[in-house]
C-alpha positions, -999 to 999 in steps of 0.1 A, spaced: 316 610 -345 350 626 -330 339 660 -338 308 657 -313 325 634 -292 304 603 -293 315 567 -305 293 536 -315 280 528 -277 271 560 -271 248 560 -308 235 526 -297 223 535 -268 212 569 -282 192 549 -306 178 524 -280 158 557 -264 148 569 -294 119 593 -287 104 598 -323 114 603 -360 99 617 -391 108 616 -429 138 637 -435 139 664 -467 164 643 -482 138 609 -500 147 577 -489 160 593 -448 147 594 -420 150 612 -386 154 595 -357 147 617 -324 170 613 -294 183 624 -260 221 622 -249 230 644 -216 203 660 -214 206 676 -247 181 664 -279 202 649 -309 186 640 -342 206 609 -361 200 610 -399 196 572 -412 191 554 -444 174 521 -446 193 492 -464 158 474 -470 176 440 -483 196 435 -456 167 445 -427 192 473 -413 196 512 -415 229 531 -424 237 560 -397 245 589 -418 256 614 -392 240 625 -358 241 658 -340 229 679 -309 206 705 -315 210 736 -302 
């Protein structure tokens, strides 16, 4: 998160405007779609099914 200068508020609220996702190349991820500053981001995720959460894997702008 320090190399593209976010922390965890700034992915939560990234995450609460969520525009979209689709299934990711990699099985069992996901793509979530996203704005921050005027710039789209995608943030890679991975659901935890038993405990009813997702694991961030990384997020980035795209360019």
């Amino acid at each position: 998160m320090l190399d593209r200068q976010f922390n965890e508020t700034d992915l939560r609220l990234m995450l609460d405007d969520a525009s979209g996702y689709h299934v990711n190349d990699q099985e069992g991820r996901f793509i979530i779609e996203t704005r921050r500053d005027r710039q789209v981001w995608e943030i890679i995720v991975e659901p935890l099914y038993d405990e009813q959460t997702f694991l961030v894997v990384t997020a980035y702008p795209l360019d």
